[in-house]
N, C-alpha and C positions, 0 to 999 in steps of 0.2 A: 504494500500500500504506500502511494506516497503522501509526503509530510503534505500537501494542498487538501488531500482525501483524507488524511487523518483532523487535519486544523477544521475542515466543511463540518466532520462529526461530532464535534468540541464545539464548535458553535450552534450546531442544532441539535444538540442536549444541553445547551446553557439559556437557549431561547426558550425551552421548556418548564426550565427551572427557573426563569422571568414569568414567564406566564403563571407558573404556580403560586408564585410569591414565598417561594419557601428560604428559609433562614440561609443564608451564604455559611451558618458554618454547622448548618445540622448534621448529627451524628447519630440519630435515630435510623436505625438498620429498616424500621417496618418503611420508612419513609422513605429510604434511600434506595429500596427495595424494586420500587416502583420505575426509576431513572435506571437501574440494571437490569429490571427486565426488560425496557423498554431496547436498550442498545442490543441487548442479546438479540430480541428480534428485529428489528429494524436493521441491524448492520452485522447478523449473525459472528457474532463475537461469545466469546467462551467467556466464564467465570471471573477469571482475575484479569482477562483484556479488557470486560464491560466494567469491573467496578474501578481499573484503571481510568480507564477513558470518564469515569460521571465523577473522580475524584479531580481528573484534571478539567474539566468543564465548571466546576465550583473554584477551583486557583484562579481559571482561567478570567472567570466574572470577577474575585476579590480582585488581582491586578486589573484588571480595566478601570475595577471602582475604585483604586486607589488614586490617592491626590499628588501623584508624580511621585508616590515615592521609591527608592529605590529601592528592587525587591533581593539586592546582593547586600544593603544597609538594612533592610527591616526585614528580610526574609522569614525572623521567627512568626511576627505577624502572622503570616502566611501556613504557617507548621513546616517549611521548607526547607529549614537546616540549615540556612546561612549561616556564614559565621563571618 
């Protein structure tokens, strides 16, 4: 797959998760459940590909709604491990 095909499915499981209005940093599995089934069928992806792909479509919406800041300087923000 490439990185264009992979970024198209990160943003249209993030426009999902606008629409839902749900928390940017929910952690609720029943909830998050739904955003992984959804990538499994939609873009027949496995297990740890789909909950890859819906934890990077929640990073993806916190950096866009961050206020410039830098995510190699605030990375923990994020849960990203910067250091």
């Amino acid at each position: 797959m490439s990185d264009s095909q992979y970024n198209s499915q990160i943003e249209t499981i993030a426009a999902v998760i606008l629409k839902d209005k749900i928390s940017l940093d929910e952690q609720d599995e029943g909830r998050l459940k739904k955003y992984h089934d959804l990538v499994k069928k939609q873009f027949h992806l496995q297990d740890e590909s789909a909950i890859q792909l819906v934890n990077e479509a929640f990073l993806y919406l916190k950096l866009k709604g961050a206020d410039s800041a830098d995510p190699l300087q605030h990375g923990d923000q994020f849960g990203a491990g910067f250091s």
